[in-house]
N, C-alpha and C positions, 0 to 999 in steps of 0.2 A: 504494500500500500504506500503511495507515494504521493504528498502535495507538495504544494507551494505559497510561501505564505513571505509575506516582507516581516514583520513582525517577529521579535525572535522568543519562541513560543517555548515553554521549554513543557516537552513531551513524555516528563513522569511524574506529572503533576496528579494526586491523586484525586478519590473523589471527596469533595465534602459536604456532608450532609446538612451544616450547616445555610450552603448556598444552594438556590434553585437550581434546578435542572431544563435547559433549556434547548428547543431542536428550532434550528434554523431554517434547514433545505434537508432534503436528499436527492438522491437520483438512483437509478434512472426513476421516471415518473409511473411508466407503468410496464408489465412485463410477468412471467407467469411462476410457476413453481420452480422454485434450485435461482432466481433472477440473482445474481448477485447486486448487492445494494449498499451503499453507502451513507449514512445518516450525521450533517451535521450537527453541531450546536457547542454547548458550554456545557464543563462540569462534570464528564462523561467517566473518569477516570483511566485508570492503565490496567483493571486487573478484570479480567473477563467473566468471573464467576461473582462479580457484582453484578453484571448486566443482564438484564431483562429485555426482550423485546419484541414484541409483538404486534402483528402486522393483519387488519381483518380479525382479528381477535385469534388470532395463531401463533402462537410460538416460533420466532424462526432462532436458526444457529447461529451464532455471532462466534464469529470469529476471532478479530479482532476489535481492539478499542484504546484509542487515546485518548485525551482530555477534549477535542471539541471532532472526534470523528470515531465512526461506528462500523466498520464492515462487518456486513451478515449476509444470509442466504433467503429471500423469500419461503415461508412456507407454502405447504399445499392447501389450497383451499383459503387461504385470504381473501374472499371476496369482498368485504365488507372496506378493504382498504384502506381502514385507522393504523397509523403509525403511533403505540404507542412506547415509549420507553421509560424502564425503572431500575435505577442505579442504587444499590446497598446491600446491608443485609439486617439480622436483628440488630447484632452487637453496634453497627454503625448507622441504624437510620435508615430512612427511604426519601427519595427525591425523584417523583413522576412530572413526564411531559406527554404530553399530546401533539404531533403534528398539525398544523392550519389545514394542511393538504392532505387529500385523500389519496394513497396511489391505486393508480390503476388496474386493476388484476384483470389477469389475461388466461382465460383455460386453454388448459394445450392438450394433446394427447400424454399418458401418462402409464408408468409400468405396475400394477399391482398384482395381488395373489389371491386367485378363483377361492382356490381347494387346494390343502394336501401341508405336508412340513416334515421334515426330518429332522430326527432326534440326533445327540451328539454323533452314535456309533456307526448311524447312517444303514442300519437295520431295519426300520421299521415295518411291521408287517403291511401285507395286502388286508385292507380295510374298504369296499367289502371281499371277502377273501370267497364267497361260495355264489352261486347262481341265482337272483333272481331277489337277492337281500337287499334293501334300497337304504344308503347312506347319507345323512345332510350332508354338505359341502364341509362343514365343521369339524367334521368327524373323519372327513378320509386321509385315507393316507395311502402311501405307495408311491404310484407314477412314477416308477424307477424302471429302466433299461431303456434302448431305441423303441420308438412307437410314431404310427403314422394315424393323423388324424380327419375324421370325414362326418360330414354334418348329412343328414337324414333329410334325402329332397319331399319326402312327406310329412314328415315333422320336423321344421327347421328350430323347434326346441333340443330337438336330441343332438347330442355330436357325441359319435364313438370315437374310441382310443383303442387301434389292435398292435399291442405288442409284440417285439421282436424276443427272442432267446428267452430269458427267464421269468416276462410276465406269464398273467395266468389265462390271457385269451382277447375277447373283445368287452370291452368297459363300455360305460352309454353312460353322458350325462347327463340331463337333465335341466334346465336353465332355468325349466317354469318351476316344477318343486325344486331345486337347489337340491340335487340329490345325484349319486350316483351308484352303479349297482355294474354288476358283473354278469354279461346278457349273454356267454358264451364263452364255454370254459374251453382252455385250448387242448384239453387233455379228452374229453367226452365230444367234442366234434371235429377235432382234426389232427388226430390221432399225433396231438401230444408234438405236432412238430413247428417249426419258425413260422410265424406270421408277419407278412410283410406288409401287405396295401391291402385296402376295400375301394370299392368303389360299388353304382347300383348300375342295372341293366332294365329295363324294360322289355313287356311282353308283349312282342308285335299279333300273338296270338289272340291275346284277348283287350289288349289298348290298353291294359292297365300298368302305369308308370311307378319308374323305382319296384318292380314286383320282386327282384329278386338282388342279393348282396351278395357281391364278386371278390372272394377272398384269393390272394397269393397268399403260396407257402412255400417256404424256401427249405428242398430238402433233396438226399440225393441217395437213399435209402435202396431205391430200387430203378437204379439207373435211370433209363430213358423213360422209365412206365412209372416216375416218381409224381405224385402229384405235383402240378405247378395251380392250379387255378379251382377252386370248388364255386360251385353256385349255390346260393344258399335262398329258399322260399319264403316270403313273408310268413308268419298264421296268417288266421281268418281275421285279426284284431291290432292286425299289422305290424305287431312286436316280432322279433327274434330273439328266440334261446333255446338251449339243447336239444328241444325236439323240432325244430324246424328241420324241415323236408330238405337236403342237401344231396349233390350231386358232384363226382369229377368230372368238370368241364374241359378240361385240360392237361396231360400229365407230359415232361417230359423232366429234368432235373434244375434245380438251383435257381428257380425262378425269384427277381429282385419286387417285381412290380406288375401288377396286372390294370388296363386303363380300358376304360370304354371310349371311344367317339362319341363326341354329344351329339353329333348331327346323324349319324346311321347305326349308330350301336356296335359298331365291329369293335372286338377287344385283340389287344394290343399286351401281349406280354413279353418278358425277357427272360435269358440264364447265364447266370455267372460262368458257365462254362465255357464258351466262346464269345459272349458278347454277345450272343445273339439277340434278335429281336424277328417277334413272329405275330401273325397274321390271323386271329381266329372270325368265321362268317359266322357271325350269330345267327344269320337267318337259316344258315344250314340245320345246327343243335336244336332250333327252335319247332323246327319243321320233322325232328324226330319226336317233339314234346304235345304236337294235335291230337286233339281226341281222336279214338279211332284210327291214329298210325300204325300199316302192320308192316313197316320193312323192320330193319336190324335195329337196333339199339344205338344210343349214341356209343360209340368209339375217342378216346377221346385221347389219343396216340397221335403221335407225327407219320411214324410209320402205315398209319389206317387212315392216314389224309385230313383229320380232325384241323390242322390250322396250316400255315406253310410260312416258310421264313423267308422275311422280305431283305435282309440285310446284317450285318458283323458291326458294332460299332467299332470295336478292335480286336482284342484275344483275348489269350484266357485272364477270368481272374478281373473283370471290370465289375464293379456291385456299383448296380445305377437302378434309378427308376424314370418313368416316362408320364412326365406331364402335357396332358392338352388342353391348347389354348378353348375357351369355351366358343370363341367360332372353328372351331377344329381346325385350322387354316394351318396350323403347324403347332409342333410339340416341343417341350423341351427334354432330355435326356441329363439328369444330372447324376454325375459320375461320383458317386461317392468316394471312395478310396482312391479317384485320383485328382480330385480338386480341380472341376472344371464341369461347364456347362455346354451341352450342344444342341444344336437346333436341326431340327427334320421340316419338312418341309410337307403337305398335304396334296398331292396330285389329283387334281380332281377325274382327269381323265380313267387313271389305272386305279382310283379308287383306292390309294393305298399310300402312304409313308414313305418319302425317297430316303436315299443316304444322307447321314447325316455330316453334320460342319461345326468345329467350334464357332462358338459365340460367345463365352465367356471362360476367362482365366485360362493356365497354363496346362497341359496335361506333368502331374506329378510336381507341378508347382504351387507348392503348402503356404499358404503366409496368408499376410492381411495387407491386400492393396488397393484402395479404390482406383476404378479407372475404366478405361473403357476397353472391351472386346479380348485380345489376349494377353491386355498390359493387366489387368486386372488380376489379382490371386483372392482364392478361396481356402480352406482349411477343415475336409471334409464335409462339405456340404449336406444337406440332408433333403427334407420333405421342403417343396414349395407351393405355392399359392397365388391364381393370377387373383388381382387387385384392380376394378377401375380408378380410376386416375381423373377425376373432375376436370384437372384443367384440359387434359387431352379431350375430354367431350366437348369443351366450350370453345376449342381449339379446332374443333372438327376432323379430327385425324382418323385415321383406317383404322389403326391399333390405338386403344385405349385402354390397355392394362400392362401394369407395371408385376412384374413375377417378384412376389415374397420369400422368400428362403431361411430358414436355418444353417445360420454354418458354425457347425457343431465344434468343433476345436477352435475358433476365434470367438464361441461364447457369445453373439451374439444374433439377431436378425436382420439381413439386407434384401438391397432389393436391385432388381437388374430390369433397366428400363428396354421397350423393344429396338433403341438404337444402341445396345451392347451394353450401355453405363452399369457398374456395378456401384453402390451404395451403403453404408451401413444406417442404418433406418433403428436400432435399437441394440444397448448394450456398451460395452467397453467403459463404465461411466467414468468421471475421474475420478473420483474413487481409489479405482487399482494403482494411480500411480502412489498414494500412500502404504497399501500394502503387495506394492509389485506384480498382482494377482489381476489377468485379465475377468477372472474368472469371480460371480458374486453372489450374493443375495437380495440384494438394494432392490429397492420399488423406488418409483421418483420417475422425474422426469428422466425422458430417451437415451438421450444421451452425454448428462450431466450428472447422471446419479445410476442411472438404469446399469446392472450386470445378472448373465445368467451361468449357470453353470451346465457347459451340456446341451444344448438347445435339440431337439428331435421334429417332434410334432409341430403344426402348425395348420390354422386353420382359419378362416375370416369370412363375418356374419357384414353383411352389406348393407344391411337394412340397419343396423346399430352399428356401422363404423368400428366393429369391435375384431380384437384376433386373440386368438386363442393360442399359447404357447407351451410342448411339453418342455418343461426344464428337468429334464433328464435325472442330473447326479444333485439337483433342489429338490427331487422329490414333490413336486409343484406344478398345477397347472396355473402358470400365468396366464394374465391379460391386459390387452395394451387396449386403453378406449382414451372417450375425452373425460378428462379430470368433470367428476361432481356426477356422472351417472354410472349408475347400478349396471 
């Protein structure tokens, strides 16, 4: 903190309770949570655990303090934007001011915690741990390992969380009751192996949409004839859990991610084996599904023509999954274990996904670099999310979504706009440069306070501006909305 003053002031002058306490100016005037702020006047003293101050009737952190100057931090939720300040303690008295001025509070978007918390040893158990148990928000706990997350286009209340390796299946939240529960244990419906993506499919047979939930499992158990892809049927009551009607839709090994087309339903999966990426007609599986079909059964083998492969993104050993754009006009490919994002391109002629091209970051280039196209680095990337982007509407442009991401070893969330830009849009707060730790627990403002640990999931409600973040090794479902709503 640095002024200038003609006056030769002498700066450990303490505080005395005998004399008022008076605030002259601050600045800045207005500005939102983490603002840093500075508070003149007289009387103020040198020792910081005299100072009081509060802003909106909020508590903020002061920093520091000299005799006629105050640095602090806005708190969250100052709206009221009374600057008031109080210098002492018992033993020495009290001396209040009041600023003339109101500052201005500004809501911003902001990091807080859904559901969930870990205890010191970073054990805590799966709460709810069994099928069909419904837990408040307050009460759960877990959200630990990799997990990909997806909102229910029939009830845009629910969003599920399917877990990777040591969770216990697919989790469903709940938004309206503030509740979650355990809708599909991974051991009683998919026999106990990796869960990777969901997504939902429609049934051209009977018009009725999201009918059925498109599970990848990542496993290599039984070579080619391994499941990669199950289909799983609503009930009548349009919940899923253990006894829902379930099918392999698809089997070949080590599959990352399974996607539908928005616009024609074909599903689009991968395997870690070669890179692969393959080609399934949903209208063909569909057309074994008509009442009254009497040919063969679904097959649901490569080798039995069940889907066909459209392309290699490289070789062996790439773990990625396959985002589409919601006008399916092109997908993205993000390469987890080697830091870097590619882009496929939608052929409308051949009705299918060409080869793909980087589009962002290096391949096997780990770091933290904003920038554009392949100057940009990532650090294992995870689950993304396209995003509209208001001004591109008002702007009028073709493409109007900006892609969300986790990237899980830089700890925090970015975003890669459709001209290559790579971003960090939440995380890193500074914070870690006092405990060298990219990595945190902080809620607060984005990128002033905000850190996660682990970042996985990720999810975003349009109609509430809200996104939904797993934090992995927090043990926490985050969520980034605008400061002051639910």
């Amino acid at each position: 903190m640095v002024s200038c003053n003609d006056d030769d002031e002498d700066v450990s002058t303490p505080f005395d309770s005998s004399k008022a306490v008076t605030i002259t100016d601050f600045t800045p005037k207005e500005g939102g949570v983490s603002q840093k702020m500075l508070i003149f006047g007289e009387n103020f003293g040198v020792d910081t655990a005299l100072v009081k101050v509060t802003i909106g009737g909020k508590k903020a952190v002061v920093v520091n303090v000299k005799p006629t100057v105050i640095y602090c931090f806005v708190p969250t939720g100052a709206y009221g934007g009374d600057i008031n300040v109080t210098i002492g303690n018992d033993e020495t008295g009290y001396q209040s001011a009041v600023a003339s001025e109101k500052f201005n509070y500004e809501r911003k978007m902001v990091l807080s915690t859904l559901t969930g918390s870990r205890n010191e040893s970073g054990d805590d158990p799966w709460n709810p741990g069994s099928v069909g148990i419904e837990v408040p928000f307050s009460e759960a706990t877990g959200f630990r390992d990799d997990a990909f997350m997806k909102w229910d286009p029939l009830y845009p209340e629910r969003l599920y969380i399917v877990y990777d390796n040591g969770g216990p299946g697919i989790q469903m939240l709940d938004m309206n009751k503030k509740t979650v529960q355990l809708v599909m244990s991974k051991a009683a419906c998919f026999q106990d192996q990796r869960l990777r993506t969901i997504d939902f499919a429609d049934d051209p047979n009977t018009g009725e949409k999201a009918k059925y939930m498109i599970v990848s499992t990542d496993r290599a158990d039984n070579g080619q004839q391994s499941t990669s892809v199950w289909i799983v049927t609503r009930n009548y009551d349009g919940s899923f859990n253990n006894s829902s009607p379930r099918q392999v839709l698809a089997a070949y090994k080590q599959c990352n991610g399974a996607s539908i087309h928005p616009r024609n339903g074909e599903l689009y999966f991968n395997s870690y084996e070669s890179g692969q990426v393959f080609r399934l007609d949903m209208n063909r599986y569909f057309e074994t599904q008509k009442p009254g079909y009497e040919g063969d059964p679904w097959k649901p083998s490569l080798a039995d023509g069940a889907f066909e492969k459209i392309f290699s993104i490289q070789d062996n050993g790439w773990e990625f999954q396959i985002d589409i754009h919601p006008s399916g006009k092109y997908a993205y490919i993000v390469v987890i274990n080697h830091h870097y994002i590619l882009r496929s391109d939608y052929n409308e002629e051949t009705k299918c996904f060409s080869a793909p091209y980087v589009f962002a970051g290096d391949m096997n280039g780990a770091d933290w670099v904003e920038g554009v196209g392949a100057n940009a680095r990532m650090h294992r990337p995870y689950q993304g999310c396209f995003v509209k982007n208001p001004e591109y509407v008002k702007e009028g442009r073709n493409d109007v979504y900006d892609f969300y991401f986790c990237d899980n070893q830089n700890h925090c969330v970015r975003y890669l706009t459709p001209e290559g830009l790579v971003r960090t849009f939440a995380g890193r707060g500074t914070s870690s440069i006092t405990d060298n730790n990219m990595w945190g627990t902080e809620d607060g403002d984005l990128r002033e306070v905000a850190r996660f640990r682990d970042p996985t999931g990720i999810a975003y409600n349009e109609e509430t501006n809200t996104f939904y973040i797993l934090d992995t090794v927090g043990h926490k479902v985050r969520m980034i909305s605008m400061e002051g709503e639910e």
